[in-house]
C-alpha positions as a printed Julia matrix, in Angstrom:
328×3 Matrix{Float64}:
  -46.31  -50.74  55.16
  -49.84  -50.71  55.63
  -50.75  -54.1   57.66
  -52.66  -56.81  55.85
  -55.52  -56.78  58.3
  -56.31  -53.27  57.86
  -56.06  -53.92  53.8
  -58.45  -56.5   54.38
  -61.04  -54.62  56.59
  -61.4   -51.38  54.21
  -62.1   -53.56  51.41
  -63.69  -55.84  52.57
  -66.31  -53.17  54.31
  -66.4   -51.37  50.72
  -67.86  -54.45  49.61
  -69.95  -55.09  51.59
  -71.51  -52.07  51.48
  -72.26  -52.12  48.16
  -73.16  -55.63  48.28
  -75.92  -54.65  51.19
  -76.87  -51.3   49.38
  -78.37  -53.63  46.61
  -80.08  -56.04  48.7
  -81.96  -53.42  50.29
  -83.18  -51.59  46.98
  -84.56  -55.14  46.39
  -86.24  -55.04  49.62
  -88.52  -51.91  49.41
  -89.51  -52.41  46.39
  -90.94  -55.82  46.86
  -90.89  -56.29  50.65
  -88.91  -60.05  50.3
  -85.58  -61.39  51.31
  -84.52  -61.94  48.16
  -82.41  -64.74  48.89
  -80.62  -65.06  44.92
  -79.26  -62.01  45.5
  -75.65  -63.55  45.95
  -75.81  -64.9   42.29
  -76.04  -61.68  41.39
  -72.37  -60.64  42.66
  -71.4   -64.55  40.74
  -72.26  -62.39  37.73
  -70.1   -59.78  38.18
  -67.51  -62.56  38.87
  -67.89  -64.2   35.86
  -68.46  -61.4   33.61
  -65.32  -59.85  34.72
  -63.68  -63.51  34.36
  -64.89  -64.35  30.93
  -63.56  -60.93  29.7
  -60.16  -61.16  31.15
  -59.27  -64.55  30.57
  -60.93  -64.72  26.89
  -60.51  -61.54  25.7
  -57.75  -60.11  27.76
  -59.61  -57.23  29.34
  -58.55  -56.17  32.48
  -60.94  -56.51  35.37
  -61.74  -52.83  36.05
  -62.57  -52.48  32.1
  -65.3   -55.32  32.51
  -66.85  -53.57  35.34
  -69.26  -51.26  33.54
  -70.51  -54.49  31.19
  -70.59  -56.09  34.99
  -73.18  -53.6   36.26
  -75.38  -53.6   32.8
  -75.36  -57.48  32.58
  -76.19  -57.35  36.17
  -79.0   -55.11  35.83
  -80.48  -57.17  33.58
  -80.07  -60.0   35.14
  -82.06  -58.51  38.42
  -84.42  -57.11  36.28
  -85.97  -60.45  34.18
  -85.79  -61.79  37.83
  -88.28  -59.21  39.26
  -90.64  -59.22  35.62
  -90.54  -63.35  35.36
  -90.56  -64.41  39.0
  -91.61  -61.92  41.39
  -93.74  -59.92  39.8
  -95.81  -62.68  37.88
  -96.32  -64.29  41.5
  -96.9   -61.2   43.04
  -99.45  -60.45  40.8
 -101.22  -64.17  41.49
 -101.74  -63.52  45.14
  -98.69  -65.46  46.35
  -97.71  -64.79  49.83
  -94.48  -63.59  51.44
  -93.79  -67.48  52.18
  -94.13  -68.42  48.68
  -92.06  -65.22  47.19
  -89.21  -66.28  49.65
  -89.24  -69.83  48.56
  -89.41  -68.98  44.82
  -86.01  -66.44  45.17
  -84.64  -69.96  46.71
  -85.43  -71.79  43.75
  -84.13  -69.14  41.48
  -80.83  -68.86  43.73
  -80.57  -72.8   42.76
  -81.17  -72.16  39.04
  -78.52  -69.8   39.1
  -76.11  -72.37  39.9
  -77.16  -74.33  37.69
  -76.78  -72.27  34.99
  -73.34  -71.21  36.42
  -72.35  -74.55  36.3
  -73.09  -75.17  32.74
  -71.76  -72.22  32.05
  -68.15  -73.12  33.37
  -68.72  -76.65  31.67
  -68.29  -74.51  28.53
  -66.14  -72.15  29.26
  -63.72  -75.67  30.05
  -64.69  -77.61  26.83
  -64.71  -74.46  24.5
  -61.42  -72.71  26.19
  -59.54  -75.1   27.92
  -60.14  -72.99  30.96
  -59.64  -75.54  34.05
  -60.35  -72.67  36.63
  -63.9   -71.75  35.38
  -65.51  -73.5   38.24
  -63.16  -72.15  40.91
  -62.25  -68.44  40.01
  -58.25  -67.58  41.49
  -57.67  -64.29  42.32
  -56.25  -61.74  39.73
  -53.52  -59.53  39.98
  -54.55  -56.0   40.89
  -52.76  -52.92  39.71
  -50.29  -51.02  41.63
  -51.06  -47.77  42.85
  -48.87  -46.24  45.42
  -47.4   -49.34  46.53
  -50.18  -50.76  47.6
  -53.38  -52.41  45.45
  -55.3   -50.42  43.24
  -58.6   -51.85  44.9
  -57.42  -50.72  48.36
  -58.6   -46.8   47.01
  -61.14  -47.72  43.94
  -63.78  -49.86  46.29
  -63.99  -47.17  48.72
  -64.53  -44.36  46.28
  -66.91  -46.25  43.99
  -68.93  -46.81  47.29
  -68.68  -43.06  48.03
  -69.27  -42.06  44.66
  -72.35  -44.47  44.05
  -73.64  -43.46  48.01
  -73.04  -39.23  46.83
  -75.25  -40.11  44.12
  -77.98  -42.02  45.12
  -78.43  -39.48  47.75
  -78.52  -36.57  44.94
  -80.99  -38.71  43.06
  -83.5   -39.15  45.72
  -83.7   -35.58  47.83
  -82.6   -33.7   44.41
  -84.33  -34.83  41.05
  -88.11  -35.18  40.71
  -87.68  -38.95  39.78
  -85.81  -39.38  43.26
  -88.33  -37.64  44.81
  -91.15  -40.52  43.05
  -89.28  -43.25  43.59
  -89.09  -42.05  47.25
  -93.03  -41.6   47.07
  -93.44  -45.42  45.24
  -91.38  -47.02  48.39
  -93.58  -45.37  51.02
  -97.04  -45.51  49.96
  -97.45  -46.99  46.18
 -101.03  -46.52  45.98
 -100.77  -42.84  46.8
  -98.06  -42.84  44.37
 -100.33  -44.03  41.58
 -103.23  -41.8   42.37
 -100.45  -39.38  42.0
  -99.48  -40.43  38.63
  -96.16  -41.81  39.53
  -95.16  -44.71  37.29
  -94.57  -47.31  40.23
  -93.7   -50.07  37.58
  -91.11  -48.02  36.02
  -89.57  -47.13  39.4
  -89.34  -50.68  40.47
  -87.8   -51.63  37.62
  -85.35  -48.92  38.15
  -84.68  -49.8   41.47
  -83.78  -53.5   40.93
  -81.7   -52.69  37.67
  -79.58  -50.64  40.12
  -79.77  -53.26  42.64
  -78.27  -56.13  40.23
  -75.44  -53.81  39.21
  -74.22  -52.66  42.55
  -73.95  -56.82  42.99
  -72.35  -57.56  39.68
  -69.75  -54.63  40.4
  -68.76  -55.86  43.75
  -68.34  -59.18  42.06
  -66.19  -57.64  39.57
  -64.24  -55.78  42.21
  -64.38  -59.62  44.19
  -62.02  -61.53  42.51
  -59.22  -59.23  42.6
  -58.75  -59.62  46.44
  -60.37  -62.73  46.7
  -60.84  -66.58  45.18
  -64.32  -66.82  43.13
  -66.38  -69.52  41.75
  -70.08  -71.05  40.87
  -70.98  -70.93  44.28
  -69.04  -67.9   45.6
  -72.03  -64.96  45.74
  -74.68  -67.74  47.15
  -71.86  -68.37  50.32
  -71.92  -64.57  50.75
  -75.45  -64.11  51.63
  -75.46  -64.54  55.39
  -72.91  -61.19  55.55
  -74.84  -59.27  52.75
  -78.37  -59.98  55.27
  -76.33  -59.66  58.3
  -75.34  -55.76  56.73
  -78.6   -54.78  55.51
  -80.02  -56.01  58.59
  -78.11  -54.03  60.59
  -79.01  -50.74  58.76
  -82.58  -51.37  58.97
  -83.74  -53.13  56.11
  -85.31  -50.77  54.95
  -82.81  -47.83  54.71
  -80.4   -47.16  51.71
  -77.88  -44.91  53.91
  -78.06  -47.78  57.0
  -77.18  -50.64  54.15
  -74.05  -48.48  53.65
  -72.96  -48.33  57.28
  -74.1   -51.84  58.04
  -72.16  -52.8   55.33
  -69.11  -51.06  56.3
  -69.39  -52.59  59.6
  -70.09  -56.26  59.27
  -67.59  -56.36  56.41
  -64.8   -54.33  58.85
  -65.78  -56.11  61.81
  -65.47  -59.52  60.23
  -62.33  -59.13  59.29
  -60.72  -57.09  62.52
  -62.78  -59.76  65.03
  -61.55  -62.64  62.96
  -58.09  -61.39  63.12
  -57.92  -60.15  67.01
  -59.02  -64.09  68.0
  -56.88  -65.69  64.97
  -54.28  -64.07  67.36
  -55.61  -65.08  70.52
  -56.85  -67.87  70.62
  -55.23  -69.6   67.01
  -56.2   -70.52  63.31
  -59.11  -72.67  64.38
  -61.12  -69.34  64.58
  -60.8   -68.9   61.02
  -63.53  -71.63  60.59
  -65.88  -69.34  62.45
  -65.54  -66.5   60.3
  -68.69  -66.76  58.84
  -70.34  -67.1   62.33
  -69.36  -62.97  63.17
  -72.4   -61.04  60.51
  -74.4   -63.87  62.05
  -73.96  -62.57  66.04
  -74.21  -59.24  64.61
  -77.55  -59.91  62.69
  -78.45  -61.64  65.82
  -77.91  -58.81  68.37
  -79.38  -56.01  65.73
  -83.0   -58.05  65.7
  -82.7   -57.89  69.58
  -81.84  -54.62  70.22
  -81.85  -52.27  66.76
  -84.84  -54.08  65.21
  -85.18  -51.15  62.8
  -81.54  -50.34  62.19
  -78.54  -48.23  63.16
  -80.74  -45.22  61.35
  -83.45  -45.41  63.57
  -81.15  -44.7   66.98
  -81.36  -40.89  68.01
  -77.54  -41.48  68.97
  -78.12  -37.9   71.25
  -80.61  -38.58  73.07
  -80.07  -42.63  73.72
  -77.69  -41.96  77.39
  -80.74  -39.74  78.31
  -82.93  -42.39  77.27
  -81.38  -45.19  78.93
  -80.94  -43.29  82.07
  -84.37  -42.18  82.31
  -85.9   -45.45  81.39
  -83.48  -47.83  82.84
  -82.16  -50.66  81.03
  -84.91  -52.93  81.4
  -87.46  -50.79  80.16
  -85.72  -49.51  77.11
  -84.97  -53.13  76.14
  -88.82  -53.66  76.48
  -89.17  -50.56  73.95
  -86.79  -52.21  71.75
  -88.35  -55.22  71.97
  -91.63  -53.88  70.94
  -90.0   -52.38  68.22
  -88.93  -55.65  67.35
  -92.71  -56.49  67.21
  -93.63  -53.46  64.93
  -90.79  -54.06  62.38
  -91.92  -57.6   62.08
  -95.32  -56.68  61.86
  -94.45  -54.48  58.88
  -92.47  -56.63  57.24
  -95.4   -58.76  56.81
């Protein structure tokens, strides 16, 4: 028997990862925290939901309608909102504040959304979505091998898109200098657009794939946020492969550091759960301001031992400085 912790960790990282993989697509296109990125993954949720409980389709059916109706979703968010603004002059302040306000629309939309779902269906666990039964694959749940392969399989090709197709290769060119792109001919628009449809499915599918380990509800995505920044964060922000492995981590490490002081210390911990991607987002600005992806891993012993700990904390300090700098 495989222990429940371990169950936990692998999905929970798979989830993560493609939770933080989306977040950061969002990111270099537009340069903003898009905080509303968690209602994305309450699509997938309720998507998934609506089509299993109404029409009696299981959850891993749904997810392909997940990641279209997410797409969409993430796309009239980026045309209506960001882009309109954008466009205006608004500044980085104002773009943050305005993916707030559309994070709180979302609820409020989810909200009347369950409202129906209760008065037209009868459905009394719209607002707070129970977990589903997963299939049984080997003995153990279906998820358990399905997360981590669609995380794989949508990390193989994002990678074959971008180094192997000539599209890849612009949308590469639009992230790192889109005026250059233009002069180029490059469609920037049409990449953008791209990029955030993919962005709002990867969300909606991790939604979908959500409920089946864990409880749901209006509010569920928006809670998740702090561990979906705390991932991307950790990869760099700015770096599709480093959302991956921060992913992986934070969503691993909450679950294995949770469980080690559960044990230690008792089930008190538990209500400091969400405190671990926090620490970890924490030390990563301090020390890995640009990201697990920007370490030479070689050369770093040589590095500290040349430069001595104080001074290479100074360099990553500065570095601090430079990503910040950048990121306005």
């Amino acid at each position: 028997m495989v222990e429940a912790y371990v169950l936990n960790s692998i999905i929970y990282a798979s989830l993560f990862g493609l939770m933080a993989l989306g977040l950061t697509l969002t990111y270099l296109t537009t340069k903003v925290p898009n905080f509303a990125y968690g209602s994305f993954v309450t699509v997938g949720m309720y998507v998934s939901y609506t089509l299993s409980t109404i029409h009696r389709l299981g959850v891993y059916w749904s997810v392909p309608l997940s990641f279209l109706i997410g797409g969409g979703v993430s796309i009239t968010m980026y045309l209506l909102v960001l882009r309109t603004l954008a466009r205006r002059g608004s500044s980085l302040v104002s773009l943050m504040i305005a993916t707030l306000a559309v994070d709180i629309a979302f609820l409020g939309f989810f909200g009347m959304y369950t409202d129906y779902l209760t008065a037209r269906y009868k459905l009394v666990t719209a607002k707070v979505v129970y977990q589903f039964p997963d299939l049984n694959l080997f003995g153990l749940p279906a998820l358990l091998f399905i997360a981590p392969a669609s995380l794989a399989l949508i990390s193989t090709g994002l990678f074959i898109l971008l180094t192997r197709t000539r599209f890849g290769i612009s949308m590469r060119a639009s992230v790192e200098n889109p005026s250059l792109a233009k002069i180029l001919g490059v469609n920037v628009e049409r990449v953008y657009v791209f990029a955030w449809f993919m962005a709002g499915g990867f969300a909606a599918v991790s939604g979908s794939y959500y409920i089946l380990w864990l409880a749901g509800g209006v509010s569920a995505g928006s809670g998740l946020i702090v561990e979906i920044f705390g991932a991307s964060v950790l990869g760099g922000l700015a770096s599709i492969y480093g959302a991956v492995l921060g992913g992986l981590i934070v969503g691993a490490s909450e679950v294995l550091l949770t469980t080690g002081f559960e044990q230690l210390l008792g089930q008190w911990f538990l209500l400091y759960q969400k405190g671990v991607p926090l620490i970890i987002m924490i030390v990563a600005l301090l020390f890995l301001p640009e990201g697990l992806t920007s370490v030479r891993w070689r050369d770093l012993p040589h590095e500290i031992a040349s430069f001595g700990w104080r001074k290479f904390l100074s360099r990553r300090h500065a570095a601090l400085g430079r990503f910040l700098r950048m990121s306005h």
